[in-house]
BAMI-702754 format. One record per residue (C-alpha): z, y, x; residue number from 1. Coordinates in Angstrom, 1 decimal, decimal comma. Each point is the difference from the previous one (the first is absolute). Layout:
# residues N
<<Z; Y; X>; NUM>
...
//
This chain:
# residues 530
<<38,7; -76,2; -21,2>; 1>
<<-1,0; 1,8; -3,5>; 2>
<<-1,7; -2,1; -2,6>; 3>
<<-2,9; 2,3; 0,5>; 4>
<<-0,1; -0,7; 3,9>; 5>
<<0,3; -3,9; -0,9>; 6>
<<-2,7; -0,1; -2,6>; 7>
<<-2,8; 0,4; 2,7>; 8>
<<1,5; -2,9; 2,6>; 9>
<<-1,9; -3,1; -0,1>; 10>
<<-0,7; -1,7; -3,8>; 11>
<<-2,5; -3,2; -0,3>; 12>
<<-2,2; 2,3; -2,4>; 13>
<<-3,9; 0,7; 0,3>; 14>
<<-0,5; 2,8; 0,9>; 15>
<<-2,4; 2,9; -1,6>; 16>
<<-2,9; 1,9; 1,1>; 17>
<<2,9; 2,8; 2,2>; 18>
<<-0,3; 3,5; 0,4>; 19>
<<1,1; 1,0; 3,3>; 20>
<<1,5; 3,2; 0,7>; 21>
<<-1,8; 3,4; -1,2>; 22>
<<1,0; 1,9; 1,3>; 23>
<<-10,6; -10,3; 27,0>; 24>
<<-0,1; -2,8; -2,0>; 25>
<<3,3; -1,2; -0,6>; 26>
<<1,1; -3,9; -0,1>; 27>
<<2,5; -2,1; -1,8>; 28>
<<0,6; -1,8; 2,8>; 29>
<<-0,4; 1,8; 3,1>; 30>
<<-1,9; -1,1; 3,3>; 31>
<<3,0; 1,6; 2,8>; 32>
<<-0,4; -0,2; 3,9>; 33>
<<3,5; 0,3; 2,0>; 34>
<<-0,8; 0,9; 3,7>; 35>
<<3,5; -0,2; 1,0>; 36>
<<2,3; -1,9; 3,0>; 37>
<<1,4; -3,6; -0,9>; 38>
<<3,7; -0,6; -0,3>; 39>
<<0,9; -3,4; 0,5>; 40>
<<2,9; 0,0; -2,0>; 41>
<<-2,1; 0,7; -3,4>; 42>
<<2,1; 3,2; -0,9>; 43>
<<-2,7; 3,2; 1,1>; 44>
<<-3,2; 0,7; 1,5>; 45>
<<-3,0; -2,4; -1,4>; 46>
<<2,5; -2,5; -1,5>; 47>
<<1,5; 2,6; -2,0>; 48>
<<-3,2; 1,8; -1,2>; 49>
<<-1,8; -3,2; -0,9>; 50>
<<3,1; -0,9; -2,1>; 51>
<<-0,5; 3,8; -1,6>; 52>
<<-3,0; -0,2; -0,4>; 53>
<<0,3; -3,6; -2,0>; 54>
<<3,1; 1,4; -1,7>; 55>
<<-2,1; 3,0; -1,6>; 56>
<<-3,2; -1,6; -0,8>; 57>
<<-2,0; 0,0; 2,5>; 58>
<<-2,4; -2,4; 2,0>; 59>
<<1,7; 0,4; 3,6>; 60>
<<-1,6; 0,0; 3,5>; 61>
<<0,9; 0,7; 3,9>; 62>
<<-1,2; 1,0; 2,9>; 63>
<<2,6; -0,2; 3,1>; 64>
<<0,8; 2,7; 2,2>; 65>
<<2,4; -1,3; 1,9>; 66>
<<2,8; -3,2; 0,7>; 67>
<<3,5; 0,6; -0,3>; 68>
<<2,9; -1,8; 0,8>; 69>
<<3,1; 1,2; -2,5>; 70>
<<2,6; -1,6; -2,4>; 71>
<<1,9; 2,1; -2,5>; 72>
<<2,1; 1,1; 3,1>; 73>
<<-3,1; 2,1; 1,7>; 74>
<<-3,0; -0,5; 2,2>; 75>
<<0,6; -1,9; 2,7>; 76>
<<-4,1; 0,5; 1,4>; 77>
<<-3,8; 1,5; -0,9>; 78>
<<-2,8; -1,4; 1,4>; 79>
<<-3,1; 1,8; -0,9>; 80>
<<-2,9; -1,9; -0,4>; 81>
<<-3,6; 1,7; 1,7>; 82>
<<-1,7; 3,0; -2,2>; 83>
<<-2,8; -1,7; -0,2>; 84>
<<1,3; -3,5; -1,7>; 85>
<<1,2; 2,2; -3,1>; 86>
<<-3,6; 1,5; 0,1>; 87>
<<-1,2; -3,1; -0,6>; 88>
<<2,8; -0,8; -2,9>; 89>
<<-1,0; 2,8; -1,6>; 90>
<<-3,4; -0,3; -0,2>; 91>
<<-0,1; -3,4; -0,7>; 92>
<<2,0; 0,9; -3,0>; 93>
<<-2,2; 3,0; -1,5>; 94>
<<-3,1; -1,6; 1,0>; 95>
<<0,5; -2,4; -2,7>; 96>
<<2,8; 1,2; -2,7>; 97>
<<0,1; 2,8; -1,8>; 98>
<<3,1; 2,0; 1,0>; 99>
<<1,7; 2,2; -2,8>; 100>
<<3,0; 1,1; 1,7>; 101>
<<1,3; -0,1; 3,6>; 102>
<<4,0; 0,6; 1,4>; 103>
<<-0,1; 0,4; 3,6>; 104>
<<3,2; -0,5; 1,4>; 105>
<<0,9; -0,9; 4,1>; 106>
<<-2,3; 1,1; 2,0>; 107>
<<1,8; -0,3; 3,6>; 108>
<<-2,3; 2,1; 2,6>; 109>
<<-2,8; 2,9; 0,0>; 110>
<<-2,8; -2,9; 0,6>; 111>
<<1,0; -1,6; -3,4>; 112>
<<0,0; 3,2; -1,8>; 113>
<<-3,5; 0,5; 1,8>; 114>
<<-1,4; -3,2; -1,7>; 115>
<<1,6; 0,5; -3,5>; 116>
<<-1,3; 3,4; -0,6>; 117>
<<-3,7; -1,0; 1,2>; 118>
<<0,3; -2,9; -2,8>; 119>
<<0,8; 2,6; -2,5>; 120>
<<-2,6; 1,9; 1,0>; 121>
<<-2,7; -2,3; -0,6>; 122>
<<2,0; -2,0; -3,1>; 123>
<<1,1; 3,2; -2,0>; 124>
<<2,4; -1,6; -2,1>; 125>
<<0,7; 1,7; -2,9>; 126>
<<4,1; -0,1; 0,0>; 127>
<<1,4; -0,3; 3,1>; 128>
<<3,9; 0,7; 0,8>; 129>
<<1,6; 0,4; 2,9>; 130>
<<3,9; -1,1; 1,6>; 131>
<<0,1; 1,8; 3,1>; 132>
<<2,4; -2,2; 1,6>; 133>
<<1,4; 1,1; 3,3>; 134>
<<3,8; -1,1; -0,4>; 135>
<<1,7; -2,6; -1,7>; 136>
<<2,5; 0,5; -2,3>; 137>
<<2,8; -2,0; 2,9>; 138>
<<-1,7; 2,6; 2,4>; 139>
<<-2,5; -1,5; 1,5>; 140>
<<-3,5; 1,4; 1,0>; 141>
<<-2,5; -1,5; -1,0>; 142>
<<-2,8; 2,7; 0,9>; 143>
<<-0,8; 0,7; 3,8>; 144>
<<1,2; 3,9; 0,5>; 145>
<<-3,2; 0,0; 1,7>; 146>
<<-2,3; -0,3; -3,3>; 147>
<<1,9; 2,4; -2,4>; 148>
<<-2,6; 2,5; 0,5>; 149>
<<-2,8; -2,6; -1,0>; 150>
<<2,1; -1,2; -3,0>; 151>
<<0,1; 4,2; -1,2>; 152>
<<-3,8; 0,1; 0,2>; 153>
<<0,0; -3,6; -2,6>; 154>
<<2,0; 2,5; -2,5>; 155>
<<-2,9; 1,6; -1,5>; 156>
<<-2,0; -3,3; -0,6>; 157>
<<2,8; -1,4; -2,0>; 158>
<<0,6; 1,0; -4,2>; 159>
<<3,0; -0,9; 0,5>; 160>
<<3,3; 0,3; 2,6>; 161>
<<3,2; -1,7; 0,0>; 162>
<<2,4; 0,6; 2,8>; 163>
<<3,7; -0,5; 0,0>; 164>
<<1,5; 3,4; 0,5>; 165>
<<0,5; -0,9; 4,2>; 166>
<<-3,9; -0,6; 0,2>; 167>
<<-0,7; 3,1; -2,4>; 168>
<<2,5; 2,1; 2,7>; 169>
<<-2,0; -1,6; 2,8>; 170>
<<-3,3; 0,6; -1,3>; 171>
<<1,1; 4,3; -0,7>; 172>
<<1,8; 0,3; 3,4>; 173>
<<2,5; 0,8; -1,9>; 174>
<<3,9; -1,0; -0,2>; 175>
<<1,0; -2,5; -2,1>; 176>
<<0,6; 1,3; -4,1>; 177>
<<3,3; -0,5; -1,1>; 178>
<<-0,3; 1,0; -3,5>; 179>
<<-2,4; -0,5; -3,0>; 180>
<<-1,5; 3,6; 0,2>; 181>
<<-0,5; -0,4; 3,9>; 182>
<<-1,5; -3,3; -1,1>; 183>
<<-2,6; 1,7; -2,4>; 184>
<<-0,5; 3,2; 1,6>; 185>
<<-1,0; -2,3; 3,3>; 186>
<<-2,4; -2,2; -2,4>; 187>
<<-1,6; 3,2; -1,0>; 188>
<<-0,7; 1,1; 3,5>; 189>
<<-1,6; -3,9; 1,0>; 190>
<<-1,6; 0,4; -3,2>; 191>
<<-1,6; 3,2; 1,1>; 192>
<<-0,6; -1,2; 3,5>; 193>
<<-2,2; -2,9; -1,3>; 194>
<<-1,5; 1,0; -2,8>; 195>
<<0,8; -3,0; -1,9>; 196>
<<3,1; -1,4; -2,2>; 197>
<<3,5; -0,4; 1,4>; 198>
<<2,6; -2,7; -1,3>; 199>
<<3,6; 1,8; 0,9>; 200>
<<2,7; -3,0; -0,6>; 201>
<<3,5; 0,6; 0,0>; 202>
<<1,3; -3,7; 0,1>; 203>
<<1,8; 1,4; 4,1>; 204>
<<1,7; 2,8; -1,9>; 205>
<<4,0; 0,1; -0,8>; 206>
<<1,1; -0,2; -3,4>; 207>
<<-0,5; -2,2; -3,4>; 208>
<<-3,9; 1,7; -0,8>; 209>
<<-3,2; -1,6; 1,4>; 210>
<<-2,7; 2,3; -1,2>; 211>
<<-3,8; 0,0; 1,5>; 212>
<<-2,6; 2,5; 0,0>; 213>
<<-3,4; 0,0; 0,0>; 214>
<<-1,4; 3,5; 1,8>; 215>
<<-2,9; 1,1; 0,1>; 216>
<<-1,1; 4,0; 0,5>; 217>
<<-3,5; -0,6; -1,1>; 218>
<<-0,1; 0,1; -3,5>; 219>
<<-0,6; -4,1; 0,0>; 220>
<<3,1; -0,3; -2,2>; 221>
<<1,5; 1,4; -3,1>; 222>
<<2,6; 2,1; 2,0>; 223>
<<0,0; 0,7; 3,8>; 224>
<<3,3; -2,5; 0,2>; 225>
<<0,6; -2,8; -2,8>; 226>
<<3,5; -1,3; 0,5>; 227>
<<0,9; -3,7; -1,5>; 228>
<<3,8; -0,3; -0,5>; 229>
<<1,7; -3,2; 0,5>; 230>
<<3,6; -1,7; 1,3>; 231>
<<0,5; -1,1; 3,2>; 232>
<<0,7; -3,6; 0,1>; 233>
<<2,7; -0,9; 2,3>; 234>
<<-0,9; -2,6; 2,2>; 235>
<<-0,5; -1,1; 3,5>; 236>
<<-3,1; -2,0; -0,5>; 237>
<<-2,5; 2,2; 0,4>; 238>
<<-2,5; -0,9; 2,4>; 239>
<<-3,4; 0,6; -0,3>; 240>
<<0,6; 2,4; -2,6>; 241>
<<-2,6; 2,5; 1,4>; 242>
<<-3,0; -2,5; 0,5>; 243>
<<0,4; -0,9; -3,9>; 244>
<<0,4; 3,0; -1,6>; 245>
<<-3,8; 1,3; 2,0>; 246>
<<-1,2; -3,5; -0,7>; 247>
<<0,7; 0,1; -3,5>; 248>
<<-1,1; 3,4; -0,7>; 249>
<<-3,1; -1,0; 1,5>; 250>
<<-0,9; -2,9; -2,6>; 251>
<<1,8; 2,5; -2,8>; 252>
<<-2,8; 2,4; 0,8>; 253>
<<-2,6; -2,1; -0,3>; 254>
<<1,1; -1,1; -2,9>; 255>
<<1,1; 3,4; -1,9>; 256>
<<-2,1; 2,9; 2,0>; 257>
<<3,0; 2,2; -0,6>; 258>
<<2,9; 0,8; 3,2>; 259>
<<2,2; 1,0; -2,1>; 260>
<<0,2; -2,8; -2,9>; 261>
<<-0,8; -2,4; 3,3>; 262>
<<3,4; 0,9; 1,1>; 263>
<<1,8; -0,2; -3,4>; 264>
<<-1,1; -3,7; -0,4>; 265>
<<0,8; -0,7; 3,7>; 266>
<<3,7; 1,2; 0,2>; 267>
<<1,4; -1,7; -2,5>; 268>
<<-1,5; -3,3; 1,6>; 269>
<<1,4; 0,9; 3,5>; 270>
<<3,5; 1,2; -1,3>; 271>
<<0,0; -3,9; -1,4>; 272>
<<-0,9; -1,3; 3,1>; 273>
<<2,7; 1,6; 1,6>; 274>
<<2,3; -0,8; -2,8>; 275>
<<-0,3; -3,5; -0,1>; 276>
<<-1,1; -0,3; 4,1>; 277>
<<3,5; -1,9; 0,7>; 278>
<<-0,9; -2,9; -2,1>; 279>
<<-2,6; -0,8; 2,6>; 280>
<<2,8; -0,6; 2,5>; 281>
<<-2,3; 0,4; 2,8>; 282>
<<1,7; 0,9; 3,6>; 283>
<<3,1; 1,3; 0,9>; 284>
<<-1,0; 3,4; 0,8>; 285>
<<-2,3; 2,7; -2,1>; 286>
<<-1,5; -2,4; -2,1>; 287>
<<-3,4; 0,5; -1,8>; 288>
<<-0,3; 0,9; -3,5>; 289>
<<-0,9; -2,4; -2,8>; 290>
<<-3,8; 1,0; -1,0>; 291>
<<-0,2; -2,5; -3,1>; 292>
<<3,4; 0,5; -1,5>; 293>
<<-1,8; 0,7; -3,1>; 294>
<<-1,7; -3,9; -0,1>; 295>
<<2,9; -1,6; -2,1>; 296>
<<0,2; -3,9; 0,3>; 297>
<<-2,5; -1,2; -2,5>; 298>
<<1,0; 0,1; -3,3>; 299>
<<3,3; 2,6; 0,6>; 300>
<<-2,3; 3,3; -0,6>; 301>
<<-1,7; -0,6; -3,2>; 302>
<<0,8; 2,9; -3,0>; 303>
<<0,8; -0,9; -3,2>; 304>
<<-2,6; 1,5; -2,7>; 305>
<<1,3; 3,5; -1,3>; 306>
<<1,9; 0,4; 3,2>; 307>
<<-1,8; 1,8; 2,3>; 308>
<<-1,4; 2,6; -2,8>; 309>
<<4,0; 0,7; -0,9>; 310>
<<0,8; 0,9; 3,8>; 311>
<<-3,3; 2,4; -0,6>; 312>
<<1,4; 1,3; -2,7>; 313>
<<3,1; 0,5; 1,8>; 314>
<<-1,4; 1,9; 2,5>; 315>
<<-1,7; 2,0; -2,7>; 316>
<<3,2; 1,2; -1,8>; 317>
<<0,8; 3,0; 2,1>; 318>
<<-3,3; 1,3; -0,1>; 319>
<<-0,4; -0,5; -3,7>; 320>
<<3,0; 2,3; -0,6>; 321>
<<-1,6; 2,9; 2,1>; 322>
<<-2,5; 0,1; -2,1>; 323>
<<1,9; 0,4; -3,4>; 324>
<<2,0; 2,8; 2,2>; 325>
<<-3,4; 1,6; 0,6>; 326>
<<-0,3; 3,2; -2,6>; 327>
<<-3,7; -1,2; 0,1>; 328>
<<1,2; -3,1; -2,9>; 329>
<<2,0; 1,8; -1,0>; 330>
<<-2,1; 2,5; -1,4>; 331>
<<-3,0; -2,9; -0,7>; 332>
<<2,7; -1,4; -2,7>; 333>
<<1,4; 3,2; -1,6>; 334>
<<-4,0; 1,4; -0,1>; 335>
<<1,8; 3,0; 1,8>; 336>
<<-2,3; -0,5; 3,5>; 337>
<<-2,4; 2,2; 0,2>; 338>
<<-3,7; -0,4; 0,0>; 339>
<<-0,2; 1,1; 3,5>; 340>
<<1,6; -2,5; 1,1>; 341>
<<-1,3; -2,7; -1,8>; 342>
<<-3,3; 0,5; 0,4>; 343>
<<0,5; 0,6; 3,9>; 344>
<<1,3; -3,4; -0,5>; 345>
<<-2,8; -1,2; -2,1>; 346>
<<-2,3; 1,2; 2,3>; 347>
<<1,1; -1,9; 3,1>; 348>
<<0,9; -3,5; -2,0>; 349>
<<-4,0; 0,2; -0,8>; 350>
<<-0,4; 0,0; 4,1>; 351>
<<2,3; -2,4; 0,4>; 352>
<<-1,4; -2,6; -2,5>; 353>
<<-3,2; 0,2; 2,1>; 354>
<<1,4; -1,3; 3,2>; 355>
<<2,4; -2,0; -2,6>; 356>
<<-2,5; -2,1; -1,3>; 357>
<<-1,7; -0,8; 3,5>; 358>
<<3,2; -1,5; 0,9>; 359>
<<0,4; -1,9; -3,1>; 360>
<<-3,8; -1,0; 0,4>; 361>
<<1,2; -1,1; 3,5>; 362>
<<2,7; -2,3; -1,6>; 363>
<<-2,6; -1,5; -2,3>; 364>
<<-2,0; -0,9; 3,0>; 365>
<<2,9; -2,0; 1,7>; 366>
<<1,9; -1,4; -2,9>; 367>
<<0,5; -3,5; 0,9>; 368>
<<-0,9; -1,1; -3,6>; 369>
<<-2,1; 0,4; -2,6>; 370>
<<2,3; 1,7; -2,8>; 371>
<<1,4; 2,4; 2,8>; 372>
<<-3,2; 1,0; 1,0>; 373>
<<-0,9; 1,0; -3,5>; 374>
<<3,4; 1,7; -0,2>; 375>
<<-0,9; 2,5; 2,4>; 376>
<<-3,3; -0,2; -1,1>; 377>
<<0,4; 1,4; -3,2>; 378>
<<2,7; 2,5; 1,3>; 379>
<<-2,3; 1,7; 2,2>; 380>
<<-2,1; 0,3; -3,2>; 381>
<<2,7; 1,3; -2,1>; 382>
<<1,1; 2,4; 3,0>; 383>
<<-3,2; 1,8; -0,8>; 384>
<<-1,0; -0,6; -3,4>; 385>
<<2,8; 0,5; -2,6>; 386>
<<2,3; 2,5; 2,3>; 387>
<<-2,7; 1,9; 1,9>; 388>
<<-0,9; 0,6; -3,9>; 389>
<<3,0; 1,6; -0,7>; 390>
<<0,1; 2,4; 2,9>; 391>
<<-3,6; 1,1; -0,4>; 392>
<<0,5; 0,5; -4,1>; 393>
<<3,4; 2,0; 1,1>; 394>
<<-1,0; 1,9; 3,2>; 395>
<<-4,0; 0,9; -1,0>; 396>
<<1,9; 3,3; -2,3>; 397>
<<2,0; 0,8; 2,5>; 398>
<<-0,7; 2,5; 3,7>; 399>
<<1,9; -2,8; 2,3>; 400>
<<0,6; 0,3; 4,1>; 401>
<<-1,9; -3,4; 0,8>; 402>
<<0,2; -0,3; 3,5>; 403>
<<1,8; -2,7; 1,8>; 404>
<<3,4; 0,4; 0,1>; 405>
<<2,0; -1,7; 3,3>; 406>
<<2,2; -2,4; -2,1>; 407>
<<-3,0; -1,2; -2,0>; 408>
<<-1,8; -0,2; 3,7>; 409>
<<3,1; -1,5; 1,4>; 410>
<<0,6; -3,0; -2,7>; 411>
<<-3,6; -0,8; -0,1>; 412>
<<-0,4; -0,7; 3,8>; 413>
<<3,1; -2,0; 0,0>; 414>
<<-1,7; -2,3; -2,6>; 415>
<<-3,2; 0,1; 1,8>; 416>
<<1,9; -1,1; 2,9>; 417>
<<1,9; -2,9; -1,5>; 418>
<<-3,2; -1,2; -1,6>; 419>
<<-1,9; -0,4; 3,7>; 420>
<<3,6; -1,7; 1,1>; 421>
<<-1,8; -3,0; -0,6>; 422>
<<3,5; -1,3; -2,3>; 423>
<<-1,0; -0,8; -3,1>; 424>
<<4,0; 0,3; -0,8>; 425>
<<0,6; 3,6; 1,9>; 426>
<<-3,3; 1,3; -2,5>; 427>
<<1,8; -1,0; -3,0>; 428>
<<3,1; 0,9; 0,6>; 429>
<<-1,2; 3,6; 1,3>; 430>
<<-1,8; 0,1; -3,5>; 431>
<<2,6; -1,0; -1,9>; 432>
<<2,1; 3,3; -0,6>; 433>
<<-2,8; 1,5; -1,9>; 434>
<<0,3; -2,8; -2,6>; 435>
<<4,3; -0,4; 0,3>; 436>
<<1,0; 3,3; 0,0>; 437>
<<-2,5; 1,4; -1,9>; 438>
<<0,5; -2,5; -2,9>; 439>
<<3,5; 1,0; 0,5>; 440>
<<-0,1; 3,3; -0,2>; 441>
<<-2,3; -0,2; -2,5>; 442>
<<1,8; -1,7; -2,6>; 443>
<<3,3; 1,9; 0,4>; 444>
<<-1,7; 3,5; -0,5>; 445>
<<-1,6; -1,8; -3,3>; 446>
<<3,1; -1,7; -0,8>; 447>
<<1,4; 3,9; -0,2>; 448>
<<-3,0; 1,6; -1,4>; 449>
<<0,2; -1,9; -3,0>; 450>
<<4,1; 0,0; -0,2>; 451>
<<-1,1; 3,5; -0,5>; 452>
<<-2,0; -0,7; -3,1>; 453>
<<-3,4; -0,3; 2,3>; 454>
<<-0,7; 3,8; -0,6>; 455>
<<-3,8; 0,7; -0,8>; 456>
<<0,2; 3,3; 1,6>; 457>
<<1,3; -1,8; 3,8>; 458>
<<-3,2; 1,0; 2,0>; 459>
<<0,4; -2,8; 2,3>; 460>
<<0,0; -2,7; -3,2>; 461>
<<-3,4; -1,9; 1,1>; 462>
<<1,4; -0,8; 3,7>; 463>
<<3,5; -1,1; -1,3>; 464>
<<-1,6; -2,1; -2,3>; 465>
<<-2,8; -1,3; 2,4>; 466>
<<2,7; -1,9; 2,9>; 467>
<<2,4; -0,7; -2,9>; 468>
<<-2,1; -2,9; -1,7>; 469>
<<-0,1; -3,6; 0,5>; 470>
<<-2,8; -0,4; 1,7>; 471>
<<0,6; 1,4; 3,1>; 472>
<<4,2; -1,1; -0,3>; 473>
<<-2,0; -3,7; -0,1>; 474>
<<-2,3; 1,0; 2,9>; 475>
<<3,5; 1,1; 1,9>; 476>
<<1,6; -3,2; -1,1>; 477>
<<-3,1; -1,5; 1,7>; 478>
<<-0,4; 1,9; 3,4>; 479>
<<3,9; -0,3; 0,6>; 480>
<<-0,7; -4,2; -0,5>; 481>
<<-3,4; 0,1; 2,2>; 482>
<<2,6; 1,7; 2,8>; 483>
<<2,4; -2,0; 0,0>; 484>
<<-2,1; -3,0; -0,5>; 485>
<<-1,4; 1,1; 3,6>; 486>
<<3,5; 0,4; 1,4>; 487>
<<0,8; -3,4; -0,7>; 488>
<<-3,2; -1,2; 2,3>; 489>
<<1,0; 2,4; 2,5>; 490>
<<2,0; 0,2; 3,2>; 491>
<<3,0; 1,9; 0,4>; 492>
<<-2,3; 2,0; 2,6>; 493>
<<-2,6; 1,0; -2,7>; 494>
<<3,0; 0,6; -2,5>; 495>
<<1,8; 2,2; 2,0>; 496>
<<-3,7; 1,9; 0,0>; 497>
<<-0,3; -0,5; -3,7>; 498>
<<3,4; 1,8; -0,7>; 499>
<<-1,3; 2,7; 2,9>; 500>
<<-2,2; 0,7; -2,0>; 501>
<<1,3; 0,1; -3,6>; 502>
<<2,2; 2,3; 1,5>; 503>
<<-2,2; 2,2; 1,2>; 504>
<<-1,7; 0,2; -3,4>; 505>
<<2,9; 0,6; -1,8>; 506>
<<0,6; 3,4; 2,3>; 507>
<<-3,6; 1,0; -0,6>; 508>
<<0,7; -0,4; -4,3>; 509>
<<3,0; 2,3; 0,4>; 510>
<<-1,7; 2,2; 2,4>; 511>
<<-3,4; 0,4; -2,1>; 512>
<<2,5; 0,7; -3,2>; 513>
<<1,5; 2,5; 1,5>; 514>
<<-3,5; 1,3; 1,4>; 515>
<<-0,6; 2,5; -2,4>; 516>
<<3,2; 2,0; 0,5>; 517>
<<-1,0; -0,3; 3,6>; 518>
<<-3,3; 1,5; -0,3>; 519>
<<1,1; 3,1; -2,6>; 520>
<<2,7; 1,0; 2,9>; 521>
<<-2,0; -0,2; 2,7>; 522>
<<-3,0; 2,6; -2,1>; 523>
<<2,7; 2,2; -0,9>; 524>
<<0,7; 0,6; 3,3>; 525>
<<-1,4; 3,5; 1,3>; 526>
<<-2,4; 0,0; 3,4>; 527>
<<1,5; 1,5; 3,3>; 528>
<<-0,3; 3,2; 0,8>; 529>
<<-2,3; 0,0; 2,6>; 530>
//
C-alpha cells in the first residue's frame, strides 16, 4: 500500500468539518412468513427457511402445509394436513402481525394452492417469493402431478420465482436445460409467461462456475438478465439449499428493496453455508447446509481497529488504477482535458451532490452517536455549500448539457438504496468511496500540479486545489474510521454487505470518471438513416 493510500486508514485524530465528494416501507429487521412443508430432520422446508430467515436478519414465521417424514437420505412420507387448517394459520397470522415478506415454499395438492392464493388475495403482502417445489433434489415429488396447473396460475401473484432447473423444465413443458444459455433462455420464457421475476440457478449444472440470474422481460430491472458469478462449492451437503436461498431473498428484500443487490448479499451467505455445511456433521446422506456459519464462537470474530478499512482498501486498489488509466485524469492534471468534458462532468457531480447529501443526511439520522451524527451532519451541509459553490461560479459562464446522465442516475439510486437497507454499516461504507478515492485522487493530481510549478494558467487550478486540502483528507481520515468503526460491531453477514457495497461504489467512481468520454462518443455518433 502507498503512503498516500495509508494516510487515510484509521488515525485517533478529530476530525474537521469534511467535504464530501463534488463532484413500501422498508425494515431493518424484517417481519417474514414461510408457508412451506416441515422436514423433520431440520435440513429444508420450514426448518431451513426459519433458520434463513434468522441467518439474514429477519423476524421469522410459519405456516405449515404439510408433514413429512425424510432424513438426509429422502422422503420417506407426506401427509397433508386439510386446506382449511392452513386457512386458519394464515389468518391467524396476518390478522395480528404485520407481514413484510412472505416465501411460499411446499404446497402438496391443488386444495392447498386454493387456500394460499385466497390469503394473498385478501393480505397483499408487499414481497412475496415463491419455490415451486415439485421434486426433490434425491428425486422425489413433492407436488401432486394433479395441481401443477393450479401452481402455474400462483406464478403471476408472486414477485419473485425460484425453481431448480427440473421444476423450471416442468413448469415450461419443456425438456430439461442442459446448459447455461438453455438455462437463461428458459428463464426468459417463465419470465414472460408470468409476468414477474425469474431466479435461474445453475448450482445442477456441470462444471467449476455457479452463476445465477435474475430475469425479468419487463423493464423491473437494470437489464432484462443480471447474472451474479460465483464458484461452485464442492460438497455433498446440500440439502435444503433451494428453500434457503427463496427464504433469504425474501427477508433480503424486505430489507434492501432491490432484487438484484438482494441477491449479491444473499450468495455469498449461502456459498458459506455450503462451504462450511460439513462441520455440522448431520446425517449420513445429503446433509443440510450450515445457515449460521458466519456466527463465530463469541469472542473469535471480533476485527482489530484499522483492519477492516485496509481489506476496503484492498478491494479498492484495482479500481483506483483504472481511474488514473482513464484519459479523463489524465487530462484533469496536465490541464490538457477539454472544457467539454469537464463541464459535462461538472454538470452531473452538481446532480449527484443533491441525492449525495440526502444520503449523507440519512447517515446523520442513524449515526449511533452523537459526534457521527454531526459528521454526516455537517457533510451534507458542506455537500451543498462550499462545492455546489464551485460548480455554480464555474458552470453559470458556460452553455452545459444538464440533463441526467445514466451513471450519475445509476450511482445515486445505489446509494439511495443502501441508505433504506436499514444498515447503518452498508450506508457508510456505500458512501465512503466518494470521500477515499476522491481524497486520493485528489491529492495525487495536486501532488503533480504543483511538481509542475502549480501553473497559473492550468484551468482546472480551483478543483485541484479544492479536494487536495486538509480538510477534506481529515474528513476522509474520519469517514474511513466511522466505517470501520461499524465493521467492528457488525456481523460477518452485514460485512460481507458492507464490502458489497463499497464495491459497488468504487465501479460507480471509475464509471462516472470516465462518464464524460462516454457521453462525447455517444453525441458524435450520427442518427440512422431512416
Amino acid at each position: 500500500m502507498s503512503p498516500l493510500a495509508s494516510s487515510f486508514l484509521p488515525t485517533p485524530a478529530n476530525a474537521a468539518a469534511p467535504a464530501p465528494r463534488g463532484g413500501a416501507p422498508l425494515r431493518s429487521t424484517p417481519r417474514v412468513l414461510a408457508i412451506a412443508g416441515s422436514d423433520p430432520s431440520g435440513g429444508a422446508g420450514i426448518q431451513a427457511d426459519l433458520k434463513s430467515i434468522a441467518a439474514n436478519g429477519g423476524y421469522g414465521m410459519a405456516a405449515i402445509t404439510a408433514l413429512t417424514a425424510q432424513n438426509t437420505h429422502g422422503v420417506r412420507a407426506v401427509h397433508v394436513p386439510p386446506a382449511g387448517f392452513l386457512t386458519a394459520q394464515l389468518e391467524a397470522i396476518s390478522d395480528d402481525i404485520s407481514i413484510d415478506a412472505v416465501k411460499i415454499g411446499m404446497l402438496g395438492d391443488s386444495a392447498v394452492i386454493a387456500a394460499v392464493r385466497s390469503w394473498l388475495g385478501k393480505a397483499r403482502p408487499a414481497v412475496v417469493v415463491l419455490d415451486p417445489v415439485m421434486v426433490a433434489t434425491s428425486g422425489d415429488r413433492l407436488l401432486q402431478e394433479a395441481a401443477e396447473e393450479e401452481l402455474r396460475e400462483l406464478l403471476p401473484l408472486a414477485d419473485l420465482i425460484t425453481p431448480n432447473l427440473a421444476e423450471l423444465a416442468m413448469l415450461l413443458h419443456e425438456p430439461l436445460a442442459n446448459n447455461w444459455e438453455a438455462a437463461l433462455a428458459q428463464g426468459k420464457r417463465l419470465a414472460a409467461q408470468a409476468g414477474t421475476t425469474v431466479l435461474v440457478k445453475g448450482g445442477h449444472l456441470d462444471g467449476g462456475a455457479c452463476p445465477d440470474a435474475l430475469v425479468n422481460t419487463e423493464g423491473l430491472l437494470a437489464q432484462d438478465v443480471v447474472v451474479v458469478p460465483g464458484a461452485r462449492i464442492d460438497t455433498r451437503n446440500s440439502h435444503g439449499t433451494g428453500c434457503s436461498l427463496s427464504s433469504a431473498m425474501a427477508t433480503a428484500q424486505a430489507r434492501l428493496g432491490d432484487w438484484e443487490a438482494s441477491l449479491r448479499a444473499v450468495k455469498p451467505w449461502l456459498q458459506g453455508a455450503l462451504r462450511e455445511a460439513e462441520a455440522l456433521e448431520v446425517g449420513t446422506g445429503n446433509g443440510p447446509v450450515h445457515h449460521f456459519h458466519h456466527l463465530a464462537p463469541k469472542g473469535q470474530d471480533a476485527l482489530a481497529a484499522g483492519e477492516f478499512a485496509a481489506a476496503l482498501r484492498q478491494d479498492a486498489g484495482p479500481d483506483l488504477d483504472y481511474i488514473y488509466g482513464l484519459d479523463f485524469i489524465r487530462g484533469l492534471a496536465d490541464g490538457s482535458l477539454t472544457e467539454q468534458h469537464f463541464a459535462y462532468y461538472l454538470a452531473q457531480d452538481a446532480i449527484y451532490l443533491n441525492g449525495y447529501s440526502r444520503v449523507l443526511s440519512r447517515a446523520a439520522a442513524i449515526a449511533p452517536t452523537e459526534a457521527e451524527q454531526l459528521f454526516w451532519a455537517r457533510s451534507a451541509q458542506q455537500c451543498l455549500e462550499v462545492e455546489s459553490e464551485l460548480h455554480r461560479t464555474w458552470l453559470s459562464t458556460r452553455t452545459v448539457d444538464a440533463a441526467l446522465g445514466p451513471v450519475t442516475k445509476s450511482y445515486v439510486d445505489h446509494l439511495l438504496a443502501s441508505s433504506v437497507s436499514g444498515s447503518y454499516g452498508v450506508l457508510v461504507a456505500a458512501v465512503l468511496p466518494c470521500f477515499w478515492l476522491y481524497a486520493e485522487v485528489g491529492a495525487t493530481l495536486h501532488g503533480q500540479f504543483q511538481a509542475a510549478g502549480s501553473p497559473s494558467v492550468h484551468p482546472y487550478a480551483d478543483w485541484l486545489r479544492t479536494y487536495a486540502d486538509e480538510e477534506f483528507a481529515a474528513a476522509t481520515r474520519e469517514a474511513v474510521r466511522i466505517t470501520d468503526d461499524a465493521a467492528q460491531a457488525a456481523s460477518e453477514v452485514e460485512r460481507q454487505a458492507m464490502r458489497l457495497a463499497f464495491r459497488q461504489s468504487c465501479r460507480y467512481e471509475v464509471d462516472f470518471f470516465d462518464a464524460p468520454r462516454v457521453h462525447a462518443e455517444q453525441q458524435s455518433v450520427p442518427e440512422p438513416v431512416r
